[in-house]
ROVO-311145 format. One record per residue (C-alpha): residue number from 1; residue in one letter; x, y, z. Coordinates in Angstrom, 3 decimals. Layout:
N
<pos = NUM	code = A	xx = X	yy = Y	zz = Z>
...
This chain:
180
<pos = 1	code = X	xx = 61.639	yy = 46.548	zz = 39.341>
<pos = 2	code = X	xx = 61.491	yy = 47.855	zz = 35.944>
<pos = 3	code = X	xx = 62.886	yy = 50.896	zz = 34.642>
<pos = 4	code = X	xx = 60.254	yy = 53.140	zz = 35.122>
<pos = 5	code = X	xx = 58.495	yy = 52.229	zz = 37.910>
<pos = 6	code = X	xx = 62.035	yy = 53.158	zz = 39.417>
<pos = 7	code = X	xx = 61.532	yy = 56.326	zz = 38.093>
<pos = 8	code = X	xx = 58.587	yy = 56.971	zz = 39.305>
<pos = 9	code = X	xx = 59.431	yy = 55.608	zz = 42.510>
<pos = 10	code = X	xx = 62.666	yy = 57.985	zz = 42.435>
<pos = 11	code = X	xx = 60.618	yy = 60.597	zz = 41.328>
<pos = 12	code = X	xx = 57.709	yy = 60.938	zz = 44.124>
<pos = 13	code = X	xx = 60.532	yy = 60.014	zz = 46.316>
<pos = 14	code = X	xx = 61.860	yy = 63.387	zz = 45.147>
<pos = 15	code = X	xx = 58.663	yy = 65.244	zz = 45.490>
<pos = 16	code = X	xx = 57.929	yy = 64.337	zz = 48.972>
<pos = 17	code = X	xx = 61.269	yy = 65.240	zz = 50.152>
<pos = 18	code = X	xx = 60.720	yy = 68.474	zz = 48.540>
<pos = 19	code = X	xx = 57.558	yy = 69.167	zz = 50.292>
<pos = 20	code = X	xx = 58.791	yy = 67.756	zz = 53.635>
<pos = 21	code = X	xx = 61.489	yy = 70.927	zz = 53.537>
<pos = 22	code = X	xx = 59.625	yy = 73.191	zz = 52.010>
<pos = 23	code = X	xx = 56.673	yy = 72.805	zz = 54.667>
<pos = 24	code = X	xx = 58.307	yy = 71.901	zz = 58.227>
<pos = 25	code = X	xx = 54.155	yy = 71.337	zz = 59.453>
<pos = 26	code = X	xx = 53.810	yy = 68.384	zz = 57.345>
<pos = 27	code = X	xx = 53.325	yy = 65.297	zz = 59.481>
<pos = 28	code = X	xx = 54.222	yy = 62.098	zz = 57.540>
<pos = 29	code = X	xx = 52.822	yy = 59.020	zz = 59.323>
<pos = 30	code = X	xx = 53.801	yy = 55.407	zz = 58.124>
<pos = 31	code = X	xx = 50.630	yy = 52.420	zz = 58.998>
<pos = 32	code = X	xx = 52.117	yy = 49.668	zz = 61.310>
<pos = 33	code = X	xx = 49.722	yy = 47.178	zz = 62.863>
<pos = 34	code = X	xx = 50.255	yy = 43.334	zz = 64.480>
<pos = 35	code = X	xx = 47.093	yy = 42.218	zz = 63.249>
<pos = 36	code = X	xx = 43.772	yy = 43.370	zz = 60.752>
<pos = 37	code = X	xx = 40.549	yy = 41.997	zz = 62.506>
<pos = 38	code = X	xx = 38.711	yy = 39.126	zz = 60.775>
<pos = 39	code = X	xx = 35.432	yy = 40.436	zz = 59.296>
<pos = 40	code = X	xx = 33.704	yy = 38.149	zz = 61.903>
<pos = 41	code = X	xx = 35.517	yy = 40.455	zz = 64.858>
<pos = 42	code = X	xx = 34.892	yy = 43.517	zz = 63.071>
<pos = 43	code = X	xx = 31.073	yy = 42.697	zz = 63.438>
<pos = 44	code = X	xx = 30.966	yy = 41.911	zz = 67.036>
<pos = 45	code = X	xx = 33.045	yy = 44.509	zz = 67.735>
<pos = 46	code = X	xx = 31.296	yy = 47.354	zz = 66.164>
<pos = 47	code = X	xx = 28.737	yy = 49.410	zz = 68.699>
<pos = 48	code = X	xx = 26.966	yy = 50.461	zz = 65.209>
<pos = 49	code = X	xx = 27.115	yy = 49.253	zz = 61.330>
<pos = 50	code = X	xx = 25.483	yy = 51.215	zz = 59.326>
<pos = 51	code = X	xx = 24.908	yy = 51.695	zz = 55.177>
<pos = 52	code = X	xx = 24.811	yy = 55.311	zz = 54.610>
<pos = 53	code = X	xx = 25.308	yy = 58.097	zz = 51.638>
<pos = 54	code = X	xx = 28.295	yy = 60.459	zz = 51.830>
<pos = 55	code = X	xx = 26.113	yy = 63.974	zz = 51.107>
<pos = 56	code = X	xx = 28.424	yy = 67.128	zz = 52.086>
<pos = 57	code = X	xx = 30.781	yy = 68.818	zz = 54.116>
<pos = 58	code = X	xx = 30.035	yy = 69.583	zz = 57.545>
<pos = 59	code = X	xx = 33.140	yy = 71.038	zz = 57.813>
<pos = 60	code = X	xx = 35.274	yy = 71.414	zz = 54.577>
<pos = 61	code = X	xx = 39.090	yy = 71.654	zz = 54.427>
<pos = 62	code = X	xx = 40.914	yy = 74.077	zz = 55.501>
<pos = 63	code = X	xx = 44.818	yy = 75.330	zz = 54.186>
<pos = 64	code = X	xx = 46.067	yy = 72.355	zz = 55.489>
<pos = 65	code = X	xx = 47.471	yy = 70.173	zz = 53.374>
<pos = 66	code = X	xx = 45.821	yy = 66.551	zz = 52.190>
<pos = 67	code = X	xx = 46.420	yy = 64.055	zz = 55.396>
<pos = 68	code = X	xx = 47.149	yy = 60.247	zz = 55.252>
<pos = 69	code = X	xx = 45.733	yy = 60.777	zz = 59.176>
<pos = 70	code = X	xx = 42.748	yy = 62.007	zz = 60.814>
<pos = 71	code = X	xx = 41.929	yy = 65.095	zz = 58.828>
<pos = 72	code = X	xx = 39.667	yy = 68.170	zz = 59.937>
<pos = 73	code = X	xx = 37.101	yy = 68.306	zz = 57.050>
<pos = 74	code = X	xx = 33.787	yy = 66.740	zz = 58.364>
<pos = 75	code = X	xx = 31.772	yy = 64.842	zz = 55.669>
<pos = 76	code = X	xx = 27.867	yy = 64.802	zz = 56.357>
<pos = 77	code = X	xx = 26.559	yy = 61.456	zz = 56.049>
<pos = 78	code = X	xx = 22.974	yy = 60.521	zz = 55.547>
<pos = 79	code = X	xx = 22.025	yy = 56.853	zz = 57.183>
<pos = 80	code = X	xx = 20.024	yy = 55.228	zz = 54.866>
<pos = 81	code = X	xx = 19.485	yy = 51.788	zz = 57.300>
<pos = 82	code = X	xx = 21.043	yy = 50.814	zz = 60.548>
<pos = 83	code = X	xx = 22.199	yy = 47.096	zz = 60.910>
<pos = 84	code = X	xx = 23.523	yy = 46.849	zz = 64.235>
<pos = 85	code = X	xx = 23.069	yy = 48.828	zz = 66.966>
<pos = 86	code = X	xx = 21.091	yy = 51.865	zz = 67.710>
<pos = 87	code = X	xx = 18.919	yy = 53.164	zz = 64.912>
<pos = 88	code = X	xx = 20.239	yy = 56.752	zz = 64.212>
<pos = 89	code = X	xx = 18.644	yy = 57.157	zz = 60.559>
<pos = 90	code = X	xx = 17.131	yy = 60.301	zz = 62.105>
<pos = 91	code = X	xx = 20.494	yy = 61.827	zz = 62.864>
<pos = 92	code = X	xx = 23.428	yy = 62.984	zz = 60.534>
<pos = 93	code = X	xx = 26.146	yy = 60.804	zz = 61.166>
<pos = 94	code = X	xx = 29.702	yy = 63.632	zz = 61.244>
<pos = 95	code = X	xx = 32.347	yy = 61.384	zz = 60.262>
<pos = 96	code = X	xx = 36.177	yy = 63.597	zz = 60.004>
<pos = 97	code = X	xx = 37.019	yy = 62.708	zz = 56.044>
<pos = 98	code = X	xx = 37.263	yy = 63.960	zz = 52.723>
<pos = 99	code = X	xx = 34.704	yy = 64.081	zz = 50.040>
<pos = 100	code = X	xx = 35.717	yy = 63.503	zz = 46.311>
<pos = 101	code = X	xx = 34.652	yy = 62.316	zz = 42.613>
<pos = 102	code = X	xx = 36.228	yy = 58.692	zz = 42.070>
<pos = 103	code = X	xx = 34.808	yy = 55.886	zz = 43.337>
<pos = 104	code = X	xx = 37.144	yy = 53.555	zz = 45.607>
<pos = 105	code = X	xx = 35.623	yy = 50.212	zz = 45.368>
<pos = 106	code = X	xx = 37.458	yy = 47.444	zz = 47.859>
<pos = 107	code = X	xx = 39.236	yy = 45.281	zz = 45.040>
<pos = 108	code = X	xx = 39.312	yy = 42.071	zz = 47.284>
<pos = 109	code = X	xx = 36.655	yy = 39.557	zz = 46.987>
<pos = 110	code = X	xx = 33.755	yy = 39.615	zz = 50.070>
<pos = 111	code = X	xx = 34.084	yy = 38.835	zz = 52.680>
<pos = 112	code = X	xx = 36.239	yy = 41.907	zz = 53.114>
<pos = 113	code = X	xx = 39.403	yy = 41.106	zz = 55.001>
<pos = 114	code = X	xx = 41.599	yy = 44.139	zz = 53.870>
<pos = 115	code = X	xx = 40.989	yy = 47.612	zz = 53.263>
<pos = 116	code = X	xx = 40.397	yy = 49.591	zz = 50.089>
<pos = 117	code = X	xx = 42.805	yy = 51.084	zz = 48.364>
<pos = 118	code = X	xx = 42.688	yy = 54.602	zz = 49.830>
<pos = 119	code = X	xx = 43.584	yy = 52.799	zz = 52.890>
<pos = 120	code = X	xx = 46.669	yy = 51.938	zz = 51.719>
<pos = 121	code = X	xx = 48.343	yy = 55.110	zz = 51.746>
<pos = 122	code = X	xx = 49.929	yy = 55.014	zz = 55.219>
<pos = 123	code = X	xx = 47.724	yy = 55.862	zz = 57.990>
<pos = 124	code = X	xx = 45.856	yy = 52.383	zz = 58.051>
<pos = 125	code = X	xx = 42.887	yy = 54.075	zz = 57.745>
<pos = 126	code = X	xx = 40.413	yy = 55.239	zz = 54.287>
<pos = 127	code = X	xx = 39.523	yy = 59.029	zz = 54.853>
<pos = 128	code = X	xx = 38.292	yy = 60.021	zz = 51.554>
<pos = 129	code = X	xx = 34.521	yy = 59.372	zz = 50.399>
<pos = 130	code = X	xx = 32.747	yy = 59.490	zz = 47.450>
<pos = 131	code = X	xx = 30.008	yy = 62.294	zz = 47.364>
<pos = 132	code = X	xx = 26.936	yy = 60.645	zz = 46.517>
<pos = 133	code = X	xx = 27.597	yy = 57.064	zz = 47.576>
<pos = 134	code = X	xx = 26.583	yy = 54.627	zz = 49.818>
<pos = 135	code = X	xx = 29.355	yy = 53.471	zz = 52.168>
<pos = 136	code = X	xx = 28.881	yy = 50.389	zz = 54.730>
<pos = 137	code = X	xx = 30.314	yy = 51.940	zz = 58.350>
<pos = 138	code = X	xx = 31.312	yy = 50.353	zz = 61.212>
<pos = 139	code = X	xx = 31.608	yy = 52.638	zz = 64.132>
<pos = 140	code = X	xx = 32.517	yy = 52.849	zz = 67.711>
<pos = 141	code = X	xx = 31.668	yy = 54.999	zz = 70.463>
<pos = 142	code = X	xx = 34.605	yy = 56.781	zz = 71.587>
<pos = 143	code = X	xx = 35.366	yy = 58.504	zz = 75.360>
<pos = 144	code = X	xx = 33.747	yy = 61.866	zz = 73.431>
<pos = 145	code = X	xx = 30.294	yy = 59.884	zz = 72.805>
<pos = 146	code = X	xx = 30.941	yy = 60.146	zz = 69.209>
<pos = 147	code = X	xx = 30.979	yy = 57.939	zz = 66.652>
<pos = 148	code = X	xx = 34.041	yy = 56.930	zz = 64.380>
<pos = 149	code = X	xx = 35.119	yy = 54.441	zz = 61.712>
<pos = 150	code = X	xx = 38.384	yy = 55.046	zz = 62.294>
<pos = 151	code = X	xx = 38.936	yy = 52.000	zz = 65.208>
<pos = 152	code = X	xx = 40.570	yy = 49.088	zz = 63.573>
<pos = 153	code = X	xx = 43.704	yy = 49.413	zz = 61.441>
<pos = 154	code = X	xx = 43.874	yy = 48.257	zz = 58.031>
<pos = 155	code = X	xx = 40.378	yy = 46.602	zz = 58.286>
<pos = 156	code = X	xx = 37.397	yy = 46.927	zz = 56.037>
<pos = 157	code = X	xx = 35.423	yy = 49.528	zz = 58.312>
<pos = 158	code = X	xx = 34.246	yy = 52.451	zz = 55.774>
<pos = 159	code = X	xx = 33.761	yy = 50.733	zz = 52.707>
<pos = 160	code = X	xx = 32.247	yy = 51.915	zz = 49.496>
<pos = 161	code = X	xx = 28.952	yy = 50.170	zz = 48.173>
<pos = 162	code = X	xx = 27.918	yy = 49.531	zz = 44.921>
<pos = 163	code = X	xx = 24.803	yy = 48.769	zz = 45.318>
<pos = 164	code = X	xx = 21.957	yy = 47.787	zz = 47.660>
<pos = 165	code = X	xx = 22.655	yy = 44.096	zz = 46.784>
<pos = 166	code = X	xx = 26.079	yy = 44.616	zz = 47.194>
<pos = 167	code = X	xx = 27.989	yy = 41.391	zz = 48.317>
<pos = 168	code = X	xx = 29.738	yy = 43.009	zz = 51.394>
<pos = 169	code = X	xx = 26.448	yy = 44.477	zz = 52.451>
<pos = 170	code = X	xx = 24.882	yy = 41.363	zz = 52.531>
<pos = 171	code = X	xx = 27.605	yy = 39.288	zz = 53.752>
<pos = 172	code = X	xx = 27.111	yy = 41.813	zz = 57.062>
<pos = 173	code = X	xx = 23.707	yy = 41.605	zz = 56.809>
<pos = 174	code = X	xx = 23.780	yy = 38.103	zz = 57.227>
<pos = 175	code = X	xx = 26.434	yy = 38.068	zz = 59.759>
<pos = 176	code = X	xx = 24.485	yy = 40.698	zz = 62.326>
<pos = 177	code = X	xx = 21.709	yy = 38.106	zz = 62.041>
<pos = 178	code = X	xx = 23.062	yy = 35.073	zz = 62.701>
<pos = 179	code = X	xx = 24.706	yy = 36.689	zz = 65.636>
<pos = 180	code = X	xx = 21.231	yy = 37.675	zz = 67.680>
């Protein structure tokens, strides 16, 4: 390791231990998984897949702080086109999340077999979304009836999209069909 990326490692090190006794409520969760689902598994498994545009906050953040886990803000998605299951363009889709500025493109080559990098960050999952852009979900019903991308750890299940002929989104695309 060079010299400063030890430092930097030393110093966030320092920071978090910092916040950890300075705020006994933070929760600090570490991602540990046996397997990441195949792309092919991810499809068949999914109840729903659909390609839809992060708008607003149903339900912005509260005091708490940021979360590597579930969080409580509720980002208002728009579906734009359903690929698998049943067609809910007429309905907001209420996903738990965080909006933001910077996109958070999946650096891996399609087909996806890893998350992007907000994933990354130790809950397994990708919780923050860019306002304004198209994201490729694949949900399951939970016991609640509702919908979440939050099912498969460390997989490629809430990806960002950047465009309509995006590679991923058609590599689904073609996937869902070849599967009826």
């Amino acid at each position: 390791m060079h010299r400063s990326a030890k430092t930097r490692h030393s110093a966030i090190v320092f920071l978090l231990s910092i916040a950890l006794l300075l705020d006994q409520n933070v929760v600090v969760q570490a991602c540990s998984v046996i397997g990441i689902s195949p792309p092919e598994e991810l499809v068949a498994q999914a109840n729903v897949i659909v390609r839809a545009n992060a708008a607003s906050y149903e339900k912005e953040p509260g005091e708490e702080w940021y979360t590597t886990g579930i969080p409580t803000s509720i980002v208002k998605f728009e579906v734009k086109e359903t690929l698998k299951g049943k067609n809910i363009t007429a309905e907001p889709l209420l996903i738990f999340g965080y909006l933001n500025n910077y996109d958070d493109y999946n650096d891996h080559s399609p087909p996806y077999t890893f998350v992007r990098p907000n994933g990354r960050a130790g809950s397994c999952f990708a919780n923050t979304y860019r306002k304004g852009a198209d994201f490729l979900l694949f949900l399951v019903r939970e016991k609640s009836g509702e919908l979440t991308p939050y099912w498969s750890a460390l997989a490629p299940v809430n990806e960002q999209l950047r465009s309509v002929n995006d590679k991923w989104l058609q590599w689904v695309k073609k996937t869902v069909a070849s599967a009826k």
